[in-house]
N, C-alpha and C positions, 0 to 999 in steps of 0.2 A: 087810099092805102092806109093799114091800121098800122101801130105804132109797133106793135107783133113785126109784123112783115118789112118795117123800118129797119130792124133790129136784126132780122134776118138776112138782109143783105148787107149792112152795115159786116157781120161777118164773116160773109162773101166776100168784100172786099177785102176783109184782114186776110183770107184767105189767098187772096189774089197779090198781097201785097209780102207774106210768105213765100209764095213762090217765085218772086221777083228775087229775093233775098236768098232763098237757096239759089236758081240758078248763078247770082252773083259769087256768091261761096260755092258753089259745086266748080266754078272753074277757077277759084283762089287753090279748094283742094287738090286739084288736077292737076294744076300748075306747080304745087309740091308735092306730089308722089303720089295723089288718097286714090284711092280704092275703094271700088263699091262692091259691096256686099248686098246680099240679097233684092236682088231687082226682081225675082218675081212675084214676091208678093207686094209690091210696090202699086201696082193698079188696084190692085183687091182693096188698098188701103185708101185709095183716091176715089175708087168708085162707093167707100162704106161712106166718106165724108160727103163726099156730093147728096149722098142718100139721106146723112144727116139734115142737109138743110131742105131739099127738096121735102122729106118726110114734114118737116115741122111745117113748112107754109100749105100743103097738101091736107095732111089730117088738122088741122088749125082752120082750114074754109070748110072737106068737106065736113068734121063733125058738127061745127057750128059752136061749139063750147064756148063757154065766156070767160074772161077774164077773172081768175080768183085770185082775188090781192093775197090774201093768208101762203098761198102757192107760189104764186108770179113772183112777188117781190123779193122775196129769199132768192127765190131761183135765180132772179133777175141777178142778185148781189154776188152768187154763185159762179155766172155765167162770168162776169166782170172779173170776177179774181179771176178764175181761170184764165182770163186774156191778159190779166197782169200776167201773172206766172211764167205763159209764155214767153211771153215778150222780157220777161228777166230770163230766161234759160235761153233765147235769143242773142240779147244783149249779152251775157257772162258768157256764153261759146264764140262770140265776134263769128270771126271768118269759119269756121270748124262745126257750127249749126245747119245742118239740111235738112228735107223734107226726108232723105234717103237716107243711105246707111253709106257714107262716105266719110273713109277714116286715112287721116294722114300716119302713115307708118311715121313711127320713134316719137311722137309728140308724148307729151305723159296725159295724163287724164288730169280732166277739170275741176277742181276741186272749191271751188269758191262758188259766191253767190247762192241759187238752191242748190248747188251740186255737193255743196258741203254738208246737207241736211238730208238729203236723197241723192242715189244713185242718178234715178232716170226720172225727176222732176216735170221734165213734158211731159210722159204719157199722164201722170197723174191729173194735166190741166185739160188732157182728151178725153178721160173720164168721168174728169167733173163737167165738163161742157156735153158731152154726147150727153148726161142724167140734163143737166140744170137744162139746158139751153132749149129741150120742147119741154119743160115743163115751166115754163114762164107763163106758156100760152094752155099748159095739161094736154099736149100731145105726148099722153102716157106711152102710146102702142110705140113711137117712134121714139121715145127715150128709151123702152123695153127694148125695143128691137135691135135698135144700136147698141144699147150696152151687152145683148148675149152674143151681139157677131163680134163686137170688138173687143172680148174678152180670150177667144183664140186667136186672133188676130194679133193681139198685142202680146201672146204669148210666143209666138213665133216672130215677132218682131223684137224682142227684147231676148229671146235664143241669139237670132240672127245678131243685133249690137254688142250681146256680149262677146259672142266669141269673136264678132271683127274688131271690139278693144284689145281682148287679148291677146289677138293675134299681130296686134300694131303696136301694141304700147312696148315702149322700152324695157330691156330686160334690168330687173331690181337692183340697183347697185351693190355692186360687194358690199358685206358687212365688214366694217372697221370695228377694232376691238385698240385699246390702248394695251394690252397686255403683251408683251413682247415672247413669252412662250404659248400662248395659243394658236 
């Protein structure tokens, strides 16, 4: 087993240990009111990731390509943020992070952590992992390939989040004014 293909399920698991953690949060949000939004494009999104990993261990045997350090190692370094990243937009959402588009109505929005520096901080570690993560190994076709399907993909997914924030989030507080005739 190459260190490529370590790396690749190493992943998978973070994968698998995401979805442990949303369904734990999908029924905290359930259990306060959340609502999901866009469920159908919901598999499209699960079967582009699966695609991702399967593509990288696939075109990584059969092209035969070698390892290019000048490539890989950046990429490599790439790949890791972007799993930090996650995992602080993870962490800073607590209970209120899912794989889905599941929104507790009246909560306010997040604003701390990366959320104070970006809106939507996770996709940004989707996109840097779907480029970096086959090309550690220069499975170009499957970083290309990923990155033009999940580029409508995340547009419609990020349609879909925003208007399920808007349509949850509490409405703006009156404005106060100290002036007694306005």
């Amino acid at each position: 087993m190459t260190g490529y293909t370590v790396l690749i399920l190493l992943v998978a698991a973070e994968r698998i240990a995401e979805l442990v953690v949303a369904r734990r949060n999908a029924a905290w949000s359930r259990a306060h009111g959340g609502l999901s939004y866009g469920d159908g494009h919901y598999p499209v999104m699960v079967a582009l990731h699966t695609g991702l990993l399967a593509g990288c261990l696939v075109e990584t045997h059969l092209s035969g390509r070698p390892f290019l350090p000048l490539l890989g190692w950046p990429m490599l370094a790439l790949t890791i943020g972007a799993q930090a990243l996650r995992w602080w937009c993870i962490s800073t959402l607590g209970p209120r992070w899912n794989t889905r588009v599941i929104v507790v109505p009246g909560l306010p929005l997040v604003d701390s952590g990366p959320y104070r520096l970006l809106r939507h901080p996770n996709y940004l570690a989707v996109a840097v992992e779907g480029l970096a993560l086959p090309l550690v190994h220069g499975a170009w076709l499957t970083a290309t390939g990923f990155t033009l399907l999940n580029l409508p993909l995340l547009a419609v997914r990020l349609r879909c989040e925003n208007a399920a924030l808007a349509l949850s989030a509490p409405p703006p507080a009156a404005a106060t004014s100290s002036c007694s005739t306005c």
